[in-house]
C-alpha positions as a LaTeX table, in Angstrom:
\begin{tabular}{lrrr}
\hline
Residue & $x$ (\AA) & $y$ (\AA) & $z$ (\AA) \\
\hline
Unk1 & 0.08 & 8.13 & $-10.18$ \\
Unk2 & $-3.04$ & 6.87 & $-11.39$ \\
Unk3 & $-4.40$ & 5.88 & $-7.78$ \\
Unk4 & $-4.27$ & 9.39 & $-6.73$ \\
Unk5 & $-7.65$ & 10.33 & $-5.24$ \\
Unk6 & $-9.66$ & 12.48 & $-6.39$ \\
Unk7 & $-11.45$ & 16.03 & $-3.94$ \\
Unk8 & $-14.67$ & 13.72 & $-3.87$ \\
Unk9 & $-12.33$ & 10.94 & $-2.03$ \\
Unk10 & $-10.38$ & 13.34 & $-0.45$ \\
Unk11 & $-13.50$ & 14.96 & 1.14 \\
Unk12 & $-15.42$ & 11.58 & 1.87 \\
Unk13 & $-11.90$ & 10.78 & 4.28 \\
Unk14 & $-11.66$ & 13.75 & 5.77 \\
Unk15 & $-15.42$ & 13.66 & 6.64 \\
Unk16 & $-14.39$ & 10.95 & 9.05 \\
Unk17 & $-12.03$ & 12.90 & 10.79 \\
Unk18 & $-14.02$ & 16.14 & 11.00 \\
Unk19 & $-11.72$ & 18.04 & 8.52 \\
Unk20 & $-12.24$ & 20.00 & 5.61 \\
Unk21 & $-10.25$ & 19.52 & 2.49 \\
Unk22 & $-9.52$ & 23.13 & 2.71 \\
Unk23 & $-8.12$ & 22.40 & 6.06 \\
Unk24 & $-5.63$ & 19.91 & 4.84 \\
Unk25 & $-4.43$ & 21.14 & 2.51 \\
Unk26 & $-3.78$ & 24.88 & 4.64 \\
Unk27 & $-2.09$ & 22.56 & 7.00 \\
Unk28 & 0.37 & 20.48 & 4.38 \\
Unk29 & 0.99 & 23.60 & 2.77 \\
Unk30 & 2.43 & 24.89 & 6.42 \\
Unk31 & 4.24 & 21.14 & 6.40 \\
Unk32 & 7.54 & 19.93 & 5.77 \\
Unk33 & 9.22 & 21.28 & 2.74 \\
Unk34 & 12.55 & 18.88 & 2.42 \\
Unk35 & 14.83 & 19.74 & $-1.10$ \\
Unk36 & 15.31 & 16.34 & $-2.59$ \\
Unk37 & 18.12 & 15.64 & $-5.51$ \\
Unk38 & 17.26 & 14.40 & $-8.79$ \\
Unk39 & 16.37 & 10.71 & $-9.06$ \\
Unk40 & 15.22 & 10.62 & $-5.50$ \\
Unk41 & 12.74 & 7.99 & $-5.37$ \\
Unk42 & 8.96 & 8.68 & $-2.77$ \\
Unk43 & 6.69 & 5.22 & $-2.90$ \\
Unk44 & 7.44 & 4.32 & $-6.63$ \\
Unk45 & 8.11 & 7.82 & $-7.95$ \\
Unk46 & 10.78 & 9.35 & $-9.27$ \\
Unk47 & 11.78 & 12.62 & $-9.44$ \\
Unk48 & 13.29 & 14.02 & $-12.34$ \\
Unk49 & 15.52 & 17.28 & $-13.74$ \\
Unk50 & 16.53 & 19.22 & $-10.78$ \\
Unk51 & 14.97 & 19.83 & $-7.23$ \\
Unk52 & 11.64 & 19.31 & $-6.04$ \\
Unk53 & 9.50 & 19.19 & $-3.25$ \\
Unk54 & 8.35 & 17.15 & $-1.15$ \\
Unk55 & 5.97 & 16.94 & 1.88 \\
Unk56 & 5.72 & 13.30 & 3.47 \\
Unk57 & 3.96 & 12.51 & 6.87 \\
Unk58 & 3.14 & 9.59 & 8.76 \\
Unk59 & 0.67 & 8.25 & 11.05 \\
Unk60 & $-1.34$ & 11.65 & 11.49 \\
Unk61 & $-4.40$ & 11.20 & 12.36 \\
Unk62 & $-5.64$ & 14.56 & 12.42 \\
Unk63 & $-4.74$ & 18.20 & 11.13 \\
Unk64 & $-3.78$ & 19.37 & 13.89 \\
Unk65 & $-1.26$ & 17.02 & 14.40 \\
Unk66 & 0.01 & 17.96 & 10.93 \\
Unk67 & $-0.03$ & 21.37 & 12.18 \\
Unk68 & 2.01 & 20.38 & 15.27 \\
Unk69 & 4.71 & 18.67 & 13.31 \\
Unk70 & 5.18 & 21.93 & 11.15 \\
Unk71 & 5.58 & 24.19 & 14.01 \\
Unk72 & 8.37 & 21.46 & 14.95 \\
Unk73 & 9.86 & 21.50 & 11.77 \\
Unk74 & 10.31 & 25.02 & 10.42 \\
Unk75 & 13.57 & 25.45 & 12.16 \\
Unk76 & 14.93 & 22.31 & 9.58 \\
Unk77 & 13.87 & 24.15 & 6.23 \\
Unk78 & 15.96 & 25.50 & 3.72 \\
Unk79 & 15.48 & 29.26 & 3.51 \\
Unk80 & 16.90 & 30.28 & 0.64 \\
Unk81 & 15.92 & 27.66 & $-2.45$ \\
Unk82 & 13.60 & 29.16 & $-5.26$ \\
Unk83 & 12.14 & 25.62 & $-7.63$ \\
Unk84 & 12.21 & 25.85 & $-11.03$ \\
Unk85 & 9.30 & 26.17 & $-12.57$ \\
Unk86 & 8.84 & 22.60 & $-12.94$ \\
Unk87 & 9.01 & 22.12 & $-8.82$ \\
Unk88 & 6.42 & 19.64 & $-7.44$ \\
Unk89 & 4.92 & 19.05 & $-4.57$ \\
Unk90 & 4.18 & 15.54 & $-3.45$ \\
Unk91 & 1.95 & 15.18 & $-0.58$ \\
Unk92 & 1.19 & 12.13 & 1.28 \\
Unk93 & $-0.33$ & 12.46 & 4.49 \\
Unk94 & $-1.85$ & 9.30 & 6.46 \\
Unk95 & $-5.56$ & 10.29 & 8.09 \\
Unk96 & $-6.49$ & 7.52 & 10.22 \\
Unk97 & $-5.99$ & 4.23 & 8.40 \\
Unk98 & $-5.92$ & 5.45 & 4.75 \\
Unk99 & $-3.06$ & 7.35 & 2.91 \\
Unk100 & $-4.04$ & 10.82 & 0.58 \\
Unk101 & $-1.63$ & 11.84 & $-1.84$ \\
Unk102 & $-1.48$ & 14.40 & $-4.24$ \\
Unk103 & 0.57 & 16.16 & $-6.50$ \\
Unk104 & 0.86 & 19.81 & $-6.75$ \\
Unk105 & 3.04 & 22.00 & $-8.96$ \\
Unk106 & 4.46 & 24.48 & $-7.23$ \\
Unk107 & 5.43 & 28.01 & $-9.62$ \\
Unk108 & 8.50 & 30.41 & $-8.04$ \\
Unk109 & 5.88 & 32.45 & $-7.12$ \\
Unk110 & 3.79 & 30.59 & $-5.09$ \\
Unk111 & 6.84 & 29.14 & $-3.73$ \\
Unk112 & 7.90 & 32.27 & $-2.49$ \\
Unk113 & 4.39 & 33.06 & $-1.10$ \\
Unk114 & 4.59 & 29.49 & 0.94 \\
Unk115 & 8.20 & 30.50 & 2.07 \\
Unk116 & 6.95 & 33.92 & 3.19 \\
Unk117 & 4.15 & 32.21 & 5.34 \\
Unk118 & 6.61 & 29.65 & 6.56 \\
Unk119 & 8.64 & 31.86 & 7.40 \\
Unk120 & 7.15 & 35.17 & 8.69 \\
Unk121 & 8.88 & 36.23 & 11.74 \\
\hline
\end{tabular}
């Protein structure tokens, strides 16, 4: 995606909303975690060769509300899914009137780490 923005965009939006990009990213990586099949398609991407990850919210305007959908959520997550090492996660999460995206890979490892927090009982 070559309009992706960059941490100097991502940090001159968030100024607006009183949020760290630290904080935004803590709170998508708390988000929704939904296993899509291959060939799935997210505004004009594809995803190819096996599952992959992706976080997608709408009409958030702060992180807290991303934080409030999570807490919602965690009950519809898979538990038991390790990626591939070639697992991505797309995030695209509405502040206000402008849309950030960003694409993180996402090792077993750290995937086990985010399922850990997601999870923690």
């Amino acid at each position: 995606m070559n309009d992706m923005p960059n941490d100097a965009d991502i940090a001159r939006l968030l100024s607006k909303v009183g949020a760290s990009v630290a904080e935004l990213e803590g709170a998508v990586t708390e988000l929704l975690f939904a296993r899509m099949p291959a060939g799935f398609e997210l505004d004009g991407v594809e995803f190819e060769g096996g599952l992959q990850f992706v976080a997608y919210t709408q009409g958030l305007s702060t992180v807290q509300d991303v934080r409030d959908l999570a807490a919602g959520l965690n009950t519809d997550l898979g538990y038991d899914y390790t990626p591939s090492d070639e697992a991505v996660l797309l995030v695209s999460v509405q502040v206000g009137p402008v849309t950030v995206r960003f694409e993180h890979e996402v090792s077993e490892e750290e995937w086990l780490t985010i399922r850990s927090e997601l999870f923690a009982s």
